[in-house]
C-alpha positions as CSV (number, residue, x, y, z in Angstrom):
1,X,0.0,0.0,0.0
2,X,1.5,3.4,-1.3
3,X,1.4,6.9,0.7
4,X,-1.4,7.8,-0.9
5,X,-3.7,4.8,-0.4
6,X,-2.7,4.9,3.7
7,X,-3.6,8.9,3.5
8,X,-6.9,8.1,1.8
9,X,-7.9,5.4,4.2
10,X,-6.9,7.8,7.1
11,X,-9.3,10.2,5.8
12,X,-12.3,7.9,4.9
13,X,-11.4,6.9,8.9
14,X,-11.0,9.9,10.4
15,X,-14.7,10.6,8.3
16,X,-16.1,7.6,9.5
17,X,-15.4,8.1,13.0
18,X,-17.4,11.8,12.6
19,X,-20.2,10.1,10.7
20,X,-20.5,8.4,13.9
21,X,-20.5,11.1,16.4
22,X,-22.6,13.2,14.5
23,X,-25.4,10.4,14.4
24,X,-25.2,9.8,17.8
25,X,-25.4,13.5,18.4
26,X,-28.4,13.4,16.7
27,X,-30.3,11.0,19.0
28,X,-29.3,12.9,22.0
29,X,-29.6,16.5,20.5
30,X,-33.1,16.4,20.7
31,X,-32.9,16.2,25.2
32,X,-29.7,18.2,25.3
33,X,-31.2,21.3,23.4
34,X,-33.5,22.5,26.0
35,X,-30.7,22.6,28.9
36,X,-28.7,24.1,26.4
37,X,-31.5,26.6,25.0
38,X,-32.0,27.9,29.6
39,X,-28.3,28.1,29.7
40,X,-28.3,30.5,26.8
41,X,-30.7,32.5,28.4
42,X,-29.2,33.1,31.3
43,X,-25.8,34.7,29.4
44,X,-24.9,37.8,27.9
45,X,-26.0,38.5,24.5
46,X,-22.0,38.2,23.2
47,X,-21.9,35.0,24.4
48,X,-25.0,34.1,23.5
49,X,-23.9,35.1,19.6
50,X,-21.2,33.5,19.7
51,X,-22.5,30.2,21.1
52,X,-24.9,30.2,18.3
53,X,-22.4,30.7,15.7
54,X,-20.1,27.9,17.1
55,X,-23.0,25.9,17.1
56,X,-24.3,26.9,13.8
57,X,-20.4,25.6,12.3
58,X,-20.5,22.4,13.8
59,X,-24.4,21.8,12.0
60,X,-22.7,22.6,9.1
61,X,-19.7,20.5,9.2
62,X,-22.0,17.7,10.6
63,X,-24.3,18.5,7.1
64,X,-20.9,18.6,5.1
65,X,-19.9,15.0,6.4
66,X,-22.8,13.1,5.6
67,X,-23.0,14.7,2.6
68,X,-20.0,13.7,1.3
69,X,-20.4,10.0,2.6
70,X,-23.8,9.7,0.5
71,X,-22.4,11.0,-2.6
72,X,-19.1,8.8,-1.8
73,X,-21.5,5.3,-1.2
74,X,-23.0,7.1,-4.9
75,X,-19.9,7.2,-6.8
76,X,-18.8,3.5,-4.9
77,X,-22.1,1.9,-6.5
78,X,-21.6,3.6,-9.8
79,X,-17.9,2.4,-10.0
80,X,-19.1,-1.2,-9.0
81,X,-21.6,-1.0,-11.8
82,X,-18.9,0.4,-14.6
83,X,-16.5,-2.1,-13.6
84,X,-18.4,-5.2,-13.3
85,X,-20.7,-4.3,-16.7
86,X,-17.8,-4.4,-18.6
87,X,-16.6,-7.7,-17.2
88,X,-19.4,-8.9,-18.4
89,X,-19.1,-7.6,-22.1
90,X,-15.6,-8.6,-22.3
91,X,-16.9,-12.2,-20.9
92,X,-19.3,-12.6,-23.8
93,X,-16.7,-11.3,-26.3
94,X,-14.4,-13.9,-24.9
95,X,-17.3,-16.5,-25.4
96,X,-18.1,-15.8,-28.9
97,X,-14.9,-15.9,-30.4
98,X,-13.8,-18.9,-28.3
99,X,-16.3,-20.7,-29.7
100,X,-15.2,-19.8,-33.1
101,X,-12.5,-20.4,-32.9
102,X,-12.6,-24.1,-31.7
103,X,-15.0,-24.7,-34.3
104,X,-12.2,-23.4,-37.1
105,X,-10.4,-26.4,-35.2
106,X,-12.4,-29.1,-35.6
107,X,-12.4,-29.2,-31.8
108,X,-16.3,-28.7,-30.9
109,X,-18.3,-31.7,-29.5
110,X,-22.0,-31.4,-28.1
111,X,-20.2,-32.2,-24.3
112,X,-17.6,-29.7,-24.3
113,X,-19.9,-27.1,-25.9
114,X,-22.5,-26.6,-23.1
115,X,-19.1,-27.1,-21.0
116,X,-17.9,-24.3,-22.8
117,X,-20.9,-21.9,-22.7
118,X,-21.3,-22.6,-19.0
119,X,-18.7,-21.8,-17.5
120,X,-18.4,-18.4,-19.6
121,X,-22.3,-17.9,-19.4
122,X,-22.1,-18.9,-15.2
123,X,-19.0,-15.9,-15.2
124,X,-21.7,-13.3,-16.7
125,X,-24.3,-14.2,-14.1
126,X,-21.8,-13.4,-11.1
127,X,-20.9,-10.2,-12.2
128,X,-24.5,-9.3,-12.6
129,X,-25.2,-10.6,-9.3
130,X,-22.6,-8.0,-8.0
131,X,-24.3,-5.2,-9.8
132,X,-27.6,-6.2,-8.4
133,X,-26.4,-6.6,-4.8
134,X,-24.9,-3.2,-5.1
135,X,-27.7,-1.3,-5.9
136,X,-29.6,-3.4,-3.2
137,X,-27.1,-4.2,-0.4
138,X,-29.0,-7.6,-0.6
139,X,-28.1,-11.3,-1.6
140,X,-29.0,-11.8,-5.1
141,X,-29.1,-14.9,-7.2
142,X,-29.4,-15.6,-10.9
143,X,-30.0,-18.2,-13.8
144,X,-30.8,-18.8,-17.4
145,X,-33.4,-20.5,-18.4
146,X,-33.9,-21.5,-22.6
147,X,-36.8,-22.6,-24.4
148,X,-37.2,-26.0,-25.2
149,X,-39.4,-26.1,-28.6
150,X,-41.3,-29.0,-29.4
151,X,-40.4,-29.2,-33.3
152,X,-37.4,-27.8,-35.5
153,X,-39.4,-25.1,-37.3
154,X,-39.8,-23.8,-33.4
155,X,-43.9,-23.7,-33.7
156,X,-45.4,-21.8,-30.8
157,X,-47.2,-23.7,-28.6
158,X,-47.8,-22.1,-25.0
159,X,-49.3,-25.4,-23.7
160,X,-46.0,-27.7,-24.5
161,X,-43.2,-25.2,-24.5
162,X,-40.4,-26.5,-22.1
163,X,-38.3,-24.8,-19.9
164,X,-34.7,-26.2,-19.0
165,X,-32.2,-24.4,-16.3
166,X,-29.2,-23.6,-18.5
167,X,-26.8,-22.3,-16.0
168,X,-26.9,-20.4,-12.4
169,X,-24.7,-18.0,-10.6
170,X,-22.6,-19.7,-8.2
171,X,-23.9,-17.9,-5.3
172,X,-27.0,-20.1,-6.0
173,X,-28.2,-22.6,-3.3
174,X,-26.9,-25.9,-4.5
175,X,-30.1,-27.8,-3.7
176,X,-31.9,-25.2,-6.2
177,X,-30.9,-27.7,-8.7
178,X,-32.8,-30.9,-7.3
179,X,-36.0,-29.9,-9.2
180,X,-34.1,-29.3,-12.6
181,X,-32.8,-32.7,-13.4
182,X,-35.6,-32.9,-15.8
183,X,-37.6,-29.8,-18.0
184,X,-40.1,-28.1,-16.5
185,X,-43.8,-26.7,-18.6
186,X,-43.7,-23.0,-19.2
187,X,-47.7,-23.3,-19.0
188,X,-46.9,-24.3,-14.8
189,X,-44.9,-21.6,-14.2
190,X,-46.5,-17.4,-13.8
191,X,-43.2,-15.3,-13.7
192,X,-42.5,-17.7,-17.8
193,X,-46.3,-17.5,-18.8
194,X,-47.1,-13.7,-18.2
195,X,-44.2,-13.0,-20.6
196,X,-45.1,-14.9,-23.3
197,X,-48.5,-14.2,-23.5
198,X,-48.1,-10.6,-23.3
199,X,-45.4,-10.7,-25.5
200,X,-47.5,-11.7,-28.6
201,X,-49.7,-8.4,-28.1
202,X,-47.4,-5.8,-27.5
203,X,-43.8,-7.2,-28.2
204,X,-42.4,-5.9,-24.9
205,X,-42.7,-7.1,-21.0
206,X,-41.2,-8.6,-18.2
207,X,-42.1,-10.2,-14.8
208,X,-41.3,-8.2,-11.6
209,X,-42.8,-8.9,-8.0
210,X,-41.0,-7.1,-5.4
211,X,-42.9,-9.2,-2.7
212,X,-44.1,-13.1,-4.7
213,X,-45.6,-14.3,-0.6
214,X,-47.7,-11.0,-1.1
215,X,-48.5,-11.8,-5.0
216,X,-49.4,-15.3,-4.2
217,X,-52.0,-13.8,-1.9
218,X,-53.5,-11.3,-4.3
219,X,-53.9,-13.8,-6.6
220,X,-55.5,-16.4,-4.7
221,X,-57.8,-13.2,-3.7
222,X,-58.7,-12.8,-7.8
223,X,-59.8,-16.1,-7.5
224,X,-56.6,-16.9,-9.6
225,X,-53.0,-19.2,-8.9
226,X,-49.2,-18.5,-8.6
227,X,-48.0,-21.1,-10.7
228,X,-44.3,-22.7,-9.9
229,X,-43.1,-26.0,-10.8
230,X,-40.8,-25.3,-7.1
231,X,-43.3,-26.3,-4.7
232,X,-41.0,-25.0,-2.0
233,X,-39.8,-21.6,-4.1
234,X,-40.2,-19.8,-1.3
235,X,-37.5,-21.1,0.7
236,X,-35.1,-19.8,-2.3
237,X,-36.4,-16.8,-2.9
238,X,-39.5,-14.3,-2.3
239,X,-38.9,-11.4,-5.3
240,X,-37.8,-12.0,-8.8
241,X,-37.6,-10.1,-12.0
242,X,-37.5,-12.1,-15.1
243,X,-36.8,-10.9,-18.7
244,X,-37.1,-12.2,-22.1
245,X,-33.6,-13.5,-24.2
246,X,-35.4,-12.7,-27.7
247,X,-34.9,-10.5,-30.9
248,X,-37.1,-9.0,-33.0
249,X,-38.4,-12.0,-35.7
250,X,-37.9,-9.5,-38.4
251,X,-33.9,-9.3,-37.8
252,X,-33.6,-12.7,-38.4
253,X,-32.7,-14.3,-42.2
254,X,-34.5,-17.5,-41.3
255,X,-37.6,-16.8,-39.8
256,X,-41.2,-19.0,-39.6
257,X,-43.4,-16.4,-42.1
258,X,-46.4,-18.4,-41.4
259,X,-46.4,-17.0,-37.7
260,X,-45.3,-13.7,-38.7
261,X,-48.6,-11.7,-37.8
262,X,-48.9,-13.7,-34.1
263,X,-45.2,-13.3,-33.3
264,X,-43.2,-10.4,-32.9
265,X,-40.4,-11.4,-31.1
266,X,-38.3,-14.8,-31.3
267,X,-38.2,-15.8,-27.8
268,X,-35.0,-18.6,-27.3
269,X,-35.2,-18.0,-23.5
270,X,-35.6,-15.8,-19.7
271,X,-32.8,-14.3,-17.3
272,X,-34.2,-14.2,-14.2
273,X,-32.5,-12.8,-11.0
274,X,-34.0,-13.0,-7.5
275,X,-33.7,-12.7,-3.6
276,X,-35.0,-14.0,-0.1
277,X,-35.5,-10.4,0.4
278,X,-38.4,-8.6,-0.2
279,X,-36.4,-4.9,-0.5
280,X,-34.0,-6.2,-3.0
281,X,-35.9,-4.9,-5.9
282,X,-37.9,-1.7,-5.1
283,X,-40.4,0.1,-7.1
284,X,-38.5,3.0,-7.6
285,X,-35.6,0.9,-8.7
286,X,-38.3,-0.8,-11.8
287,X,-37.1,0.7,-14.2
288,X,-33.4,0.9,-13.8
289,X,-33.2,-2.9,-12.3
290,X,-35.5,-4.1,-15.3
291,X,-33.1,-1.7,-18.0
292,X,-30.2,-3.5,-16.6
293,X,-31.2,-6.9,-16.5
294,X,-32.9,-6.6,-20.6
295,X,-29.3,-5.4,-22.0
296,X,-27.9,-7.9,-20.5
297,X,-30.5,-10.6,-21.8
298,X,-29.9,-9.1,-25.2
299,X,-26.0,-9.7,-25.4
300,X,-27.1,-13.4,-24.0
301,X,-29.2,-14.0,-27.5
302,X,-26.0,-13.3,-29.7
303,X,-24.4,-16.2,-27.4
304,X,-27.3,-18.1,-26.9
305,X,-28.6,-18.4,-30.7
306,X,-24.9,-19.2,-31.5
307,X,-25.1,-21.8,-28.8
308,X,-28.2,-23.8,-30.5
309,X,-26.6,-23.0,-33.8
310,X,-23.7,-25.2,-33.0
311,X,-25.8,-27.9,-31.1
312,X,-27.7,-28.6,-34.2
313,X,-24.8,-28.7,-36.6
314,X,-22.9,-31.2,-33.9
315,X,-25.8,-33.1,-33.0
């Protein structure tokens, strides 16, 4: 550690320490100031002025303090955000042209391609847990789930689409991964289902339940079910916000032109992060969690789509 790093953490100290006085002189300000406000009374009108102006300094500095800690915490999130966003880009750069590259190679095998994607695709997830817990101070978890379609033309079905868990961070509870031995029916599960039927109206949604325990209830008040293949989800988690890994259909050069006018979007799968908490994703967070969490689901198609594009040519 340099001179200036021991300086800086001195100061940040030093500021830490005052943060703390000053709160606690908060709490007991509020009994202290009536003694305070008879003694003033009771003194000439110099001293009086010039207790007040002593005290007015110190409010001030006090103000100053936590001031600068707020916007310091502000600029700490930020930097954890910058840093950790761009790990992930350089991750999927990484990915794609790894994957290239062992294909030139002759070196690409069904096994050691969902090895492959994994373990870049599982690196991706972490640092976006890190942005997440940053902006929430809570534990967050993620995962990837892709579509599983029932024919090769990738016909929409709602009622037998398939669902299988592709990779999850490595935060995640190992037993999470009991119930995902085998694929799961989108149709069984609300956070999957809302998407996709939503999506073929207006092209553009996403699931997000600060509070699922309190959802669950709502629901069964509608006279309507929270569906989860989980039986016990709520011992994993209790908010979630799920997005879709799609494209426009339009963008594609292959594309199914007989469903053209029902489907907007090609949907090849969901990233979905969650919490045990119920304050990891606020309201007034939507729509900066949900922008967040949809850039990063579109970088995942370019891999993703290049994924199944190699898992049919190798198959």
């Amino acid at each position: 550690m340099n001179g200036n790093e021991k300086l800086k953490n001195i100061f940040s100290w030093l500021l830490n320490i005052i943060a703390i006085v000053s709160g606690f002189c908060s709490i007991v300000g509020v009994s202290v100031t009536s003694l305070m406000l008879k003694y003033i009374l009771n003194m000439g009108i110099k001293n009086t002025i010039l207790v007040a102006m002593v005290l007015f300094a110190i409010s001030i500095a006090v103000l100053l303090v936590n001031t600068y800690k707020i916007h310091r915490d502000k600029v700490k999130v930020v930097k954890t955000i910058a840093e950790n966003y761009r790990k992930i880009i350089l991750k999927a750069v990484e990915s794609y042209f790894d994957v290239l590259k062992q294909h030139k190679q002759n070196a690409l095998t069904v096994t050691n391609l969902s090895s492959l994607y994994s373990d870049y695709l599982k690196s991706i997830l972490d640092y976006l847990c890190i942005i997440f817990e940053s902006l929430s101070k809570k534990k967050i978890c993620a995962c990837i789930k892709l579509i599983t379609y029932t024919d090769e033309e990738e016909t929409v079905d709602i009622d037998k689409l398939t669902l299988s868990t592709f990779c999850r961070s490595g935060n995640s509870d190992i037993d999470r991964g009991d119930y995902e031995i085998n694929t799961i029916n989108l149709k069984d599960n609300t956070d999957f289902l809302e998407i996709v039927d939503q999506n073929y109206h207006s092209g553009t949604n996403y699931f997000y339940q600060t509070n699922l325990v309190k959802y669950e209830k709502q629901l069964k008040k509608e006279n309507k079910q929270y569906r989860n293949s989980n039986y016990n989800w709520s011992d994993y988690y209790k908010s979630t916000i799920v997005v879709p890994i799609m494209i426009k259909s339009d963008k594609l050069y292959t594309q199914n032109t007989n469903n053209k006018k029902q489907c907007y979007y090609r949907v090849i799968g969901f990233l979905c992060v969650d919490s045990l908490s119920t304050h990891a994703f606020l309201k007034s967070q939507r729509e900066v969690n949900v922008n967040i969490l949809r850039s990063v689901a579109d970088l995942l198609y370019i891999l993703l789509s290049q994924y199944c594009y190699y898992v049919k040519k190798y198959k």
